[in-house]
N, C-alpha and C positions, 0 to 999 in steps of 0.2 A: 756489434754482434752480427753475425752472419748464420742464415741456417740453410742447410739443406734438407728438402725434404723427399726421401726413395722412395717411389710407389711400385711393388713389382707384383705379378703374379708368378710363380713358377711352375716348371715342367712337369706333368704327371711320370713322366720317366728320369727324373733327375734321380742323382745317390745322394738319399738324404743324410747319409753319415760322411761323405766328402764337404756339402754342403754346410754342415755343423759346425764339423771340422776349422773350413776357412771362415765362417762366419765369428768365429771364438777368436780365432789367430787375427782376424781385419777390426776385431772390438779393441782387444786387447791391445794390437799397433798403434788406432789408432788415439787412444789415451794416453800415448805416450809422446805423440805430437807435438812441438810446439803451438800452443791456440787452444787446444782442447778442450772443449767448457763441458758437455754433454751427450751424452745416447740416449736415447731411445728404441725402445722395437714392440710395434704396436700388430696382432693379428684381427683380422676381420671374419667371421662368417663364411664368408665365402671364398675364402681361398688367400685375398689381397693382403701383402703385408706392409707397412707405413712404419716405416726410419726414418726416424728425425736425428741429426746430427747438427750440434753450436757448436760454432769455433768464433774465438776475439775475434777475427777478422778477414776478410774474404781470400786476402794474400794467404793466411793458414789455411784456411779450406781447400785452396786450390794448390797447395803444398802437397797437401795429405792425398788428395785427388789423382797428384805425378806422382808420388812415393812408387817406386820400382816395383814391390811386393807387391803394394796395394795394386798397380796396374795389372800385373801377370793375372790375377783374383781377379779384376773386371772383365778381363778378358775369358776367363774360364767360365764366369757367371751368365755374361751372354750367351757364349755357346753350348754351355751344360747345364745351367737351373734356372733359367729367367725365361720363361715364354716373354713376359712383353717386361716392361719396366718404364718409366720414366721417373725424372729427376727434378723437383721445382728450386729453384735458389731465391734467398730473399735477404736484404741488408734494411730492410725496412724495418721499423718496430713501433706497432701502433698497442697504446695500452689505454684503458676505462678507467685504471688509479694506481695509486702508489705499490698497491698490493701484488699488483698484476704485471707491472713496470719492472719488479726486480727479479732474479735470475730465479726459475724455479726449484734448484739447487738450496738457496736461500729460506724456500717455503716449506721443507724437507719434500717434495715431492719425487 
């Protein structure tokens, strides 16, 4: 299992209907990925939003990462709705028991 996890703020002048937009089009691409386990999109208080993406395996991650589409979209997101951003990656998987250890998918979450 491989996870990425997106931390961004975005622009007070970005076009939140552009934004929707590719954000719809980059969920839906990527669940059609080979690897694809998971999405998430979590908002904060304060503005921060937290995406979490599971792919099988780092190789899909970083498939989905080149995807042609998806790069043009990264590139629009730096320069038109992401004041800052960063990206954590993790192939590590630490669990406290069986319950926890298995896909959260599995737990209906």
């Amino acid at each position: 299992m491989y996870v990425n996890v997106f931390r961004t703020y975005k622009r007070a002048d970005m076009d939140p209907a552009a934004y929707a937009a590719d954000a719809e089009r980059m969920e839906t691409l990527a669940r059609q990925q080979k690897g694809f386990v998971a999405f998430r999109r979590y908002a904060a208080a304060d503005g921060e939003t937290l995406s979490l993406s599971e792919w099988e395996t780092e190789d899909d991650a970083r498939a989905w990462a080149r995807h042609p589409e998806h790069a043009v979209v990264q590139g629009r997101a730096r320069s038109a709705y992401y004041e800052s951003y960063v990206v954590y990656s993790s192939i590590r998987r630490y669990a406290g028991s069986e319950r926890v250890d298995r896909s959260w998918r599995l737990l209906g979450k």
